[in-house]
C-alpha positions as a Python dict, from the first residue, in 0.01 Angstrom:
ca = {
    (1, 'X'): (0, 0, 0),
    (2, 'X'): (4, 216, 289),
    (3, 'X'): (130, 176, 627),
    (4, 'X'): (-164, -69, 813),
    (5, 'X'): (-165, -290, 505),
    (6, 'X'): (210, -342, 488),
    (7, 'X'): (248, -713, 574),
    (8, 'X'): (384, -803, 915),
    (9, 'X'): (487, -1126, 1103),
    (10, 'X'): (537, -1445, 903),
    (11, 'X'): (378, -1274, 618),
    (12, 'X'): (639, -973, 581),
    (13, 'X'): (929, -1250, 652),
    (14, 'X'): (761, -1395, 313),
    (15, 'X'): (795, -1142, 127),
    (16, 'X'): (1126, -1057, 285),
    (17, 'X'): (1238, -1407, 195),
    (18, 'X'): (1053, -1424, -203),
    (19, 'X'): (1240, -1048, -238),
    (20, 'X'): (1559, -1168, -164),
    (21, 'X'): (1530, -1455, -427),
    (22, 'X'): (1374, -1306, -666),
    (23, 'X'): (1722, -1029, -656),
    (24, 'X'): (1936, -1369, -661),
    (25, 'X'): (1727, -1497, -962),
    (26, 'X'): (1790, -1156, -1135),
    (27, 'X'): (2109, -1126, -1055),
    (28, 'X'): (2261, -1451, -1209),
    (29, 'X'): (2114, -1301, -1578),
    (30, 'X'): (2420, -1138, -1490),
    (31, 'X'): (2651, -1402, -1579),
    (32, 'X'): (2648, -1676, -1825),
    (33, 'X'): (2400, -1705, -2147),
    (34, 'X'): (2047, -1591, -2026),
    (35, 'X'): (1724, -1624, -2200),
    (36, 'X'): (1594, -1243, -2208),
    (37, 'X'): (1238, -1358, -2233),
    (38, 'X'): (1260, -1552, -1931),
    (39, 'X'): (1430, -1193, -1755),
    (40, 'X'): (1108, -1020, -1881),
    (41, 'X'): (863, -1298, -1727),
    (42, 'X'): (1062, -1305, -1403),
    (43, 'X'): (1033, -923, -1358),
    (44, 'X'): (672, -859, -1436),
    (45, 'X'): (601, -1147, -1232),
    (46, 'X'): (814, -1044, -947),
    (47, 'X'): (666, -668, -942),
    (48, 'X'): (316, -867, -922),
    (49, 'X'): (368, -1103, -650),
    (50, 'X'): (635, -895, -380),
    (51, 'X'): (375, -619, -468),
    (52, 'X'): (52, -748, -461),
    (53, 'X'): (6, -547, -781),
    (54, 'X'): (-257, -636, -1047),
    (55, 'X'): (-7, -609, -1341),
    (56, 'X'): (301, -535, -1489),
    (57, 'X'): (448, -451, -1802),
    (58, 'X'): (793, -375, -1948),
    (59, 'X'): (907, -169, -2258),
    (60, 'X'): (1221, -133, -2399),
    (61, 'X'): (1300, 130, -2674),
    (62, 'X'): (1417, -14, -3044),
    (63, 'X'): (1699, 114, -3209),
    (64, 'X'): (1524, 417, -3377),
    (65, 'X'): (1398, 547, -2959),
    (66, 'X'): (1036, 385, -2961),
    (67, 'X'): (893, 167, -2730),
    (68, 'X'): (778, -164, -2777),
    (69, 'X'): (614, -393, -2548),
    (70, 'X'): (829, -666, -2446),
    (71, 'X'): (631, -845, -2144),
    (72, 'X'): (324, -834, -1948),
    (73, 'X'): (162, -1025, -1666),
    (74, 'X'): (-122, -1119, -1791),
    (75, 'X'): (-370, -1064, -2138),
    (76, 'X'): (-491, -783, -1998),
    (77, 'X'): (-211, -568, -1928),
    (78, 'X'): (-96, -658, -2251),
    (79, 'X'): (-422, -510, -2422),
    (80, 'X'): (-360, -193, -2200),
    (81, 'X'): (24, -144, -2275),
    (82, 'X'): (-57, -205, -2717),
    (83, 'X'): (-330, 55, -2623),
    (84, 'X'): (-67, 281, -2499),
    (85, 'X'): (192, 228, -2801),
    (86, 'X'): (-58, 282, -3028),
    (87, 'X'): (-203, 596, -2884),
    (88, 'X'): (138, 711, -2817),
    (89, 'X'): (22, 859, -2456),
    (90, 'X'): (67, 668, -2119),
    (91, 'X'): (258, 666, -1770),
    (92, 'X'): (511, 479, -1926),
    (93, 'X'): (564, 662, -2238),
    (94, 'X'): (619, 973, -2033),
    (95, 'X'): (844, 785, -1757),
    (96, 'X'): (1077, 717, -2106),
    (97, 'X'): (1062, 1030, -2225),
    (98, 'X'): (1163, 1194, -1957),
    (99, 'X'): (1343, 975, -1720),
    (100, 'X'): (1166, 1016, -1392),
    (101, 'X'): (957, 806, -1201),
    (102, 'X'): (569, 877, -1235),
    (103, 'X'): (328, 796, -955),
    (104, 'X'): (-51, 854, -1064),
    (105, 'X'): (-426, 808, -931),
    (106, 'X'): (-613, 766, -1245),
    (107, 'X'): (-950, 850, -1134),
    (108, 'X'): (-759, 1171, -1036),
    (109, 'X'): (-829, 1518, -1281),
    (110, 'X'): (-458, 1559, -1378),
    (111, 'X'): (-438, 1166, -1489),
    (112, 'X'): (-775, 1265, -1749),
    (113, 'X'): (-599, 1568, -1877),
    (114, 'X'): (-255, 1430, -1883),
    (115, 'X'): (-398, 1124, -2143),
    (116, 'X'): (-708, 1102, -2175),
    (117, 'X'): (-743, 819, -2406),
    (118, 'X'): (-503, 610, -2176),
    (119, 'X'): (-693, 705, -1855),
    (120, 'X'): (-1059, 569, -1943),
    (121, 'X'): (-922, 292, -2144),
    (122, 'X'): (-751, 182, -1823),
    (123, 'X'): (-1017, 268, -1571),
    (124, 'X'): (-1263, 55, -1814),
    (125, 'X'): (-1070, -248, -1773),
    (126, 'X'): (-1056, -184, -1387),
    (127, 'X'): (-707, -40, -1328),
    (128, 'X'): (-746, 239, -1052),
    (129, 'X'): (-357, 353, -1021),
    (130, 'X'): (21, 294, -1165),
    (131, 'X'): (368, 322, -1117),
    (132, 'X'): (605, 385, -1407),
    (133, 'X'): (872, 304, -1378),
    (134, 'X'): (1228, 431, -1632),
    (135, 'X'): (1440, 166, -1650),
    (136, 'X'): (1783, 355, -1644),
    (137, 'X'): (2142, 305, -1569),
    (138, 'X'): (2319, 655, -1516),
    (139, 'X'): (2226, 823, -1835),
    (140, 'X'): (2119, 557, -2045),
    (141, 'X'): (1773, 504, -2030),
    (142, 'X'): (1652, 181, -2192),
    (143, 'X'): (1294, 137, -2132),
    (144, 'X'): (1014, 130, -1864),
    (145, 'X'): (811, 3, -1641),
    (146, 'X'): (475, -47, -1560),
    (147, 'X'): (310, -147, -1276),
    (148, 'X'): (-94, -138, -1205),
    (149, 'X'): (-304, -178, -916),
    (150, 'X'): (-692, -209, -842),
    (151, 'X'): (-932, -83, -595),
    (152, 'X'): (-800, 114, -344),
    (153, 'X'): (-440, -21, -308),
    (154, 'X'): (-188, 213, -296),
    (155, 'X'): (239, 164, -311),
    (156, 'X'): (414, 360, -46),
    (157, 'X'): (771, 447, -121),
    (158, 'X'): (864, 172, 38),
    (159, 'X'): (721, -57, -228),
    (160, 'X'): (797, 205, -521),
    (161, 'X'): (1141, 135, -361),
    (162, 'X'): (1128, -196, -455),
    (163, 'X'): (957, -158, -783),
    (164, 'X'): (1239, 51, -904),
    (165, 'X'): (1528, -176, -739),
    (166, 'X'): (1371, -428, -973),
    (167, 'X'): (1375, -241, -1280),
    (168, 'X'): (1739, -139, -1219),
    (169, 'X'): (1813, -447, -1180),
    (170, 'X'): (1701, -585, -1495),
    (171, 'X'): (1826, -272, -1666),
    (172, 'X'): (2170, -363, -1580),
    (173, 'X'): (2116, -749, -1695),
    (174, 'X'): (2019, -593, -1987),
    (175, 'X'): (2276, -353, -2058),
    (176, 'X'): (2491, -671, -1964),
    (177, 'X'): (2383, -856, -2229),
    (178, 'X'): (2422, -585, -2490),
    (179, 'X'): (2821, -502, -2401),
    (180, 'X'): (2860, -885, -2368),
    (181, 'X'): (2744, -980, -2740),
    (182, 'X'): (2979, -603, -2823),
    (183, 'X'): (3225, -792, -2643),
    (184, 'X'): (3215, -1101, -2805),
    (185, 'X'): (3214, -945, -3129),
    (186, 'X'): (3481, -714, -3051),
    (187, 'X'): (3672, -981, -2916),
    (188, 'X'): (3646, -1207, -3244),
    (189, 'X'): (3767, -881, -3426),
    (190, 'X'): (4049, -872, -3255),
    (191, 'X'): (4134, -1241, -3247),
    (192, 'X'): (4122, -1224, -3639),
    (193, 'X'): (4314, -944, -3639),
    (194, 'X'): (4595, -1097, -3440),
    (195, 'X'): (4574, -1457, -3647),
    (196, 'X'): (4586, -1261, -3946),
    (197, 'X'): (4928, -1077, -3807),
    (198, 'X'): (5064, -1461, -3719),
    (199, 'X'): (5030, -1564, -4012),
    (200, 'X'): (5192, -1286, -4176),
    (201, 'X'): (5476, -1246, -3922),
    (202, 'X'): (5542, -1650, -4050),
    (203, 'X'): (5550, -1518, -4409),
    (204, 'X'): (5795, -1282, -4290),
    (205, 'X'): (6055, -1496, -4162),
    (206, 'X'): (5972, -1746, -4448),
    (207, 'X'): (6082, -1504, -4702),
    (208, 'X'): (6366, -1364, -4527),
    (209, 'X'): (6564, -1698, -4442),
    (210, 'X'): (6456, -1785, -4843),
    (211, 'X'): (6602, -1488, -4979),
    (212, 'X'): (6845, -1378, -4715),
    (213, 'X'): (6667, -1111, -4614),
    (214, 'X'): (6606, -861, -4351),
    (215, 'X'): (6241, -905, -4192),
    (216, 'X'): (6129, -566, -4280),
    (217, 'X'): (6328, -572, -4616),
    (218, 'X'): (6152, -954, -4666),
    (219, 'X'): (5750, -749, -4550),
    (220, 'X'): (5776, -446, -4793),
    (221, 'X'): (5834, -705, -5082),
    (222, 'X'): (5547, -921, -4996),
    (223, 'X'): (5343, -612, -4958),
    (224, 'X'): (5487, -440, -5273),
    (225, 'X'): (5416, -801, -5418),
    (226, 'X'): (5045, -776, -5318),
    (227, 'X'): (4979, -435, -5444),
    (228, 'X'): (5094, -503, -5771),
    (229, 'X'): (4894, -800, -5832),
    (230, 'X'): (4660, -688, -5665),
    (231, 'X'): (4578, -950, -5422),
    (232, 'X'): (4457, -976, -5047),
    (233, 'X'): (4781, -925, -4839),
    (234, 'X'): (4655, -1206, -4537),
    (235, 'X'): (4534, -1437, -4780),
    (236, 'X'): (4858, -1454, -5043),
    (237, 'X'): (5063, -1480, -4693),
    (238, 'X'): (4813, -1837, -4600),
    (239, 'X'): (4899, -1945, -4946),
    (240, 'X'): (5258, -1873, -4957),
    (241, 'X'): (5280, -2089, -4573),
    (242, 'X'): (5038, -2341, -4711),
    (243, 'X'): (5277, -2393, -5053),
    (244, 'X'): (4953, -2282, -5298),
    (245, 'X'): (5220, -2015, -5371),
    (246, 'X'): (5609, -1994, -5472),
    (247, 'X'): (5740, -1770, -5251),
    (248, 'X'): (5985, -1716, -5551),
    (249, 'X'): (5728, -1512, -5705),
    (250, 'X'): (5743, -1235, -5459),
    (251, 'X'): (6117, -1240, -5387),
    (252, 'X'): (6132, -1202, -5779),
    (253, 'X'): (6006, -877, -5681),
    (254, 'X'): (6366, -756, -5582),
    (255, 'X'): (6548, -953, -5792),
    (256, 'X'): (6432, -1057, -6138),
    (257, 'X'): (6532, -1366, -6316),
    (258, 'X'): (6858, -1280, -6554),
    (259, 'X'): (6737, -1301, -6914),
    (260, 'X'): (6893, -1579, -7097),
    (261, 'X'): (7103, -1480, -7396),
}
């Protein structure tokens, strides 16, 4: 939008006000379980309505680098954005690839040249200009964004400000969400890890008070024990606590039975 349309009085207060919870809304994906779907919606909807755009979609890249539509605003941005994918050649792919914001007229020469396909697809379904958007945090770039407008609306930087505030926002929500299920499963990792190590240390003491042992003295024969048998060190320590197991067996280790006459 340029200068004389940006909204002013009770209307710019408004939008002021719908910005400012729309961040809030964003924001708390932050924290807590989060539906991701509902993070898309909220974002494509939000570049729509504090914009006045006429769509919005989103992309993220897949595990092997390729985009795949993830939201839209409505059916017909949807059509546009599988149009894109499919043709491989669009704002957004190009806002991806390279990691830079991408402003374009598309009844402008360059937009024909630059894709073709894309460009008169678009303009046949009414679309006169986008924003893309890369949705990036430092170096890691995660997707895009793209954002469509009719007619003769234009964004200023002010609202290409805003555009891209959102789509850093959600990148980081994102990104949040990733490290926090890494987290989680790290975490559990580690928290078998360390019950595993209880119940061994237990084992340990067990079999040193029972043979009158020194705790290191009391590990290398369960261990030794284990090897030669050839049995799961953790889970021959649960059954020696639990009783499933003699723990005569592995001090027998060190000191076999004398053989009768």
């Amino acid at each position: 939008m340029s200068d004389p349309d940006r909204p002013q009085g009770p209307e710019r207060t408004h939008r002021e006000q719908s910005m400012a919870q729309t961040f809030v809304q964003l924001a708390d994906t932050l924290v807590g379980e989060f539906d991701i779907s509902d993070l898309f919606d909220r974002l494509t909807t939000a570049c729509v309505d504090l914009l006045d755009a006429a769509s919005a979609g989103l992309m993220l890249a897949d595990r092997h680098g390729r985009l795949q539509l993830m939201a839209s605003s409505n059916a017909a941005m949807r059509i546009l954005e599988l149009y894109e994918v499919s043709n491989d050649e669009g704002p957004c792919m190009d806002a991806y690839a390279r990691h830079e914001r991408i402003s374009v007229d598309l009844r402008d020469a360059p937009a024909r040249g630059r894709w073709p396909r894309f460009t008169i697809r678009a303009l046949e379904m009414g679309f006169t200009g986008v924003q893309a958007l890369p949705m990036r945090l430092r170096d890691n770039t995660i997707g895009a964004l793209n954002v469509f407008h009719t007619g003769e609306t234009r964004f200023d930087e002010h609202d290409i400000a805003i555009a891209q505030a959102l789509a850093d926002v959600a990148t980081i929500a994102i990104l949040q969400h990733r490290a926090l299920g890494s987290s989680e499963a790290l975490a559990e990792q580690l928290q078998t890890a360390l019950n595993e190590r209880i119940v061994i240390e237990q084992v340990k003491g067990l079999l040193a008070e029972r043979g009158q042992l020194d705790i290191d003295v009391a590990f290398e024969l369960l261990r030794d024990f284990c090897r030669s048998s050839r049995l799961p060190l953790t889970r021959t320590a649960r059954e020696l606590l639990t009783g499933q197991r003699d723990p005569d067996d592995v001090l027998a280790t060190r000191w076999p039975p004398t053989p009768t006459p």
